[in-house]
C-alpha positions as CSV (number, residue, x, y, z in Angstrom):
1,X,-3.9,-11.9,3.0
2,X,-6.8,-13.7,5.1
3,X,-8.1,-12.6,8.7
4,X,-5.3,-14.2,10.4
5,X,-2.4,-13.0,8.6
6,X,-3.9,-9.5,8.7
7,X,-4.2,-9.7,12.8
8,X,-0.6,-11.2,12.8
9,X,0.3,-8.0,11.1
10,X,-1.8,-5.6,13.4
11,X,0.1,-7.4,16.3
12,X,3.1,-6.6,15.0
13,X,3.2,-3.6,14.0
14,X,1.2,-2.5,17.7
15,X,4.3,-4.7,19.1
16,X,7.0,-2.4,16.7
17,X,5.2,1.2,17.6
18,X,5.0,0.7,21.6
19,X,8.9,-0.7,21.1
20,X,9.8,2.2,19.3
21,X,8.1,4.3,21.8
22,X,9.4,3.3,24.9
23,X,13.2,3.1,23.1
24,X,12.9,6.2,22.0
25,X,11.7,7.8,25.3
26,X,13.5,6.1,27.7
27,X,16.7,4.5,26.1
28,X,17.3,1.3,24.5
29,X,18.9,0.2,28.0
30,X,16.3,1.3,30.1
31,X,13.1,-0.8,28.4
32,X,13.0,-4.4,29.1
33,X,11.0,-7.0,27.0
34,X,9.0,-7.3,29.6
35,X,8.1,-3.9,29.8
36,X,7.2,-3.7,26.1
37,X,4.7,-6.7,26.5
38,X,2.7,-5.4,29.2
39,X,1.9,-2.1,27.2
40,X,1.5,-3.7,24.5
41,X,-0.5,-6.5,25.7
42,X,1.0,-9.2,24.5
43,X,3.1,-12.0,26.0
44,X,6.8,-12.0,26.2
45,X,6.8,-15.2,24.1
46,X,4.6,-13.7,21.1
47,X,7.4,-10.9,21.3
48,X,10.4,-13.6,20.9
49,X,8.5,-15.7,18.6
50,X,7.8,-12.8,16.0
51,X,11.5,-11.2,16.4
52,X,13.6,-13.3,18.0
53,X,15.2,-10.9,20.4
54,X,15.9,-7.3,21.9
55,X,18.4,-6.3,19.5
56,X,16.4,-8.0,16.3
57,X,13.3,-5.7,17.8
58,X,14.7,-2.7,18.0
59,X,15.8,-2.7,14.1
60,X,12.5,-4.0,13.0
61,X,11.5,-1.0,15.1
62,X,13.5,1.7,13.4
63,X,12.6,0.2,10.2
64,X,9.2,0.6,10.7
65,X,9.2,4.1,12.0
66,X,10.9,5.3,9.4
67,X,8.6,3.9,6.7
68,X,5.9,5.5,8.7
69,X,7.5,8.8,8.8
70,X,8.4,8.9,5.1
71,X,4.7,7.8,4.2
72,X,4.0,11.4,6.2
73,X,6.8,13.5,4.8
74,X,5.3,12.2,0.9
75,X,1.5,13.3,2.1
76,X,2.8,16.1,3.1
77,X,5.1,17.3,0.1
78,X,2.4,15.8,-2.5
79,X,-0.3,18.3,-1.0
80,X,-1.0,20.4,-3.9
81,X,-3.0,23.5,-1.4
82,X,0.4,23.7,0.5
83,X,2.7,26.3,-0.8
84,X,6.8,25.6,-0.6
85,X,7.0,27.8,2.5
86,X,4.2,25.8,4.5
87,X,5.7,22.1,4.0
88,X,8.8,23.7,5.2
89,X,7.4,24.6,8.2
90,X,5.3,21.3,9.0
91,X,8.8,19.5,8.2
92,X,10.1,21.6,11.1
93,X,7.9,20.7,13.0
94,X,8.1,17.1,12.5
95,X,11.8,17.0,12.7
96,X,11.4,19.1,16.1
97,X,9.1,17.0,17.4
98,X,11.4,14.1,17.0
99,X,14.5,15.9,18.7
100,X,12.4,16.2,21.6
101,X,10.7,13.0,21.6
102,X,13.8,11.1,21.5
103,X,16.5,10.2,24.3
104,X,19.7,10.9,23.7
105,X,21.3,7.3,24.1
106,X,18.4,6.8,21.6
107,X,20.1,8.5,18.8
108,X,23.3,8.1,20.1
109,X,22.9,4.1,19.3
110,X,21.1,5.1,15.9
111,X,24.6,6.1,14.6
112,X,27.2,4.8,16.5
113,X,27.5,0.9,17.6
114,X,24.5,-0.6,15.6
115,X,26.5,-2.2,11.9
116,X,22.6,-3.1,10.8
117,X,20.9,0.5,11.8
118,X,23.5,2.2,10.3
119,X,23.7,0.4,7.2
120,X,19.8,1.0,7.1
121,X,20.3,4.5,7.6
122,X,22.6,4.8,5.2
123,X,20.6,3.1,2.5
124,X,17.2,4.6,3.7
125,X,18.9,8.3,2.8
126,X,20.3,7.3,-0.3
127,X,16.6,5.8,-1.4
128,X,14.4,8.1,-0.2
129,X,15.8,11.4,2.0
130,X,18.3,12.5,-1.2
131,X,15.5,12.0,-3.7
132,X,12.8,14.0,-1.3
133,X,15.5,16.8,-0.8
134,X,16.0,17.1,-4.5
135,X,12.4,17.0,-5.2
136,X,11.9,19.9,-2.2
137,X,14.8,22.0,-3.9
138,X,13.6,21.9,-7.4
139,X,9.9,23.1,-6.2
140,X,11.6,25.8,-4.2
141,X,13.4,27.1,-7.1
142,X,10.6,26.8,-9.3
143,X,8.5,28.8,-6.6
144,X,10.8,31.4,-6.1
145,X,11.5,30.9,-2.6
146,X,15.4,29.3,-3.3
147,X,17.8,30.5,-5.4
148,X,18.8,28.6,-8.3
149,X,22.5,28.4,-7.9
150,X,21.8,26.6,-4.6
151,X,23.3,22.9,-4.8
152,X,21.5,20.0,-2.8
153,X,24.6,19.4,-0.6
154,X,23.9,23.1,0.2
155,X,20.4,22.7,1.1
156,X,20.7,19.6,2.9
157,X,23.9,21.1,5.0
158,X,21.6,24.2,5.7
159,X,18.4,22.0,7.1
160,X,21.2,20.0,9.1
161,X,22.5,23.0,10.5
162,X,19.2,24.1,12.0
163,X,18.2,21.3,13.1
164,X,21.6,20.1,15.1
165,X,21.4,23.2,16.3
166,X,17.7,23.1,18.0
167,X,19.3,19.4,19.5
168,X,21.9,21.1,21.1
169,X,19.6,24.3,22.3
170,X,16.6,22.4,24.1
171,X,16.4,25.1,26.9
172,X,14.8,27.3,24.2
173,X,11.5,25.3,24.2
174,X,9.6,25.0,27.4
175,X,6.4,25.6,26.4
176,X,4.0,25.0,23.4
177,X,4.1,28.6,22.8
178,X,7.7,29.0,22.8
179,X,8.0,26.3,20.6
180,X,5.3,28.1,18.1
181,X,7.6,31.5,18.4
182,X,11.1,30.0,17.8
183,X,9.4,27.9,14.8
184,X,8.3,31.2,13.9
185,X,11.6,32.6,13.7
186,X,13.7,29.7,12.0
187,X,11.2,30.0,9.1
188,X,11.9,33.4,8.9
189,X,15.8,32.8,9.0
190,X,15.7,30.0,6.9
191,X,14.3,32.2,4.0
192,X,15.5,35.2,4.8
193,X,18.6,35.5,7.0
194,X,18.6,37.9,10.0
195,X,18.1,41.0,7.4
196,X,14.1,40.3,7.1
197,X,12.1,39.3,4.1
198,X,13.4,41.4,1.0
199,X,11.0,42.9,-0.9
């Protein structure tokens, strides 16, 4: 790749991050090419040159964030000084961070009316989110933190539950430290139920 293929490259992806942003923030309906161009400090033309239009944008978008996540979620689960119960919690964290990062028309659109995205989706668990849960599950097991008759529909219908959950309760979190405390406390649940840690 020479110099101008690489700063084609660093324009898009500056172009794909600041869309992403501002979708995810404000609603898809709410953000106007326009508005994407002037923070990312380009022209509306490079924009429509690159991808073509709104819609086109937004998946290349998605797409990209979620590469970007998944690169963070591998770091994070390859980390050989992390125990089990510590990539646990920096996964809740990351998956909180995202529930209250994002508007709800956001998501809403991520699974409803949008054939492409949810195909993507749909694909982009089966590829990588099955195979990271099943990787997560074994080390538990191995670790003794989850119990070995525990399927991976089990598991991933447990994280699921916590984490619709926390989407549905966003009064709980209106400060950093409240945030720190009920993270606290879902670890806690997660491995242990409401009966403490056994012994």
């Amino acid at each position: 790749m020479n110099g101008f293929e690489k700063r084609t490259e660093l324009k898009k992806k500056n172009i794909l991050d600041t869309a992403f942003e501002l979708f995810s923030t404000q609603g898809i309906q709410k953000v106007s090419i326009q508005e994407i161009a002037k923070k990312a400090e380009v022209s509306q033309v490079t924009i429509y040159n690159y991808f073509g239009s709104k819609d086109q944008l937004l998946v290349e978008s998605v797409k990209s964030f979620a590469f970007s996540r998944l690169e963070e979620v591998k770091y994070l689960l390859n980390d050989p000084s992390l125990a089990f119960d510590e990539k646990i919690r920096q996964l809740i964290t990351l998956k909180m961070d995202n529930i209250f990062q994002f508007d709800l028309e956001f998501m809403q659109t991520l699974i409803s009316d949008r054939p492409e995205l949810k195909q993507f989706i749909d694909e982009f668990s089966q590829s990588h989110t099955i195979p990271i849960f099943m990787d997560l599950l074994e080390e538990g097991k191995q670790e003794g933190f989850i119990h070995h008759s525990i399927s991976l529909q089990m598991m991933m219908f447990y994280v699921d539950m916590y984490y619709q959950a926390m989407r549905n309760h966003k009064e709980f979190f209106q400060s950093e430290e409240s945030i720190q405390e009920f993270t606290e406390q879902i670890l806690h649940m997660f491995f242990y139920g409401i009966t403490g840690k056994s012994e």
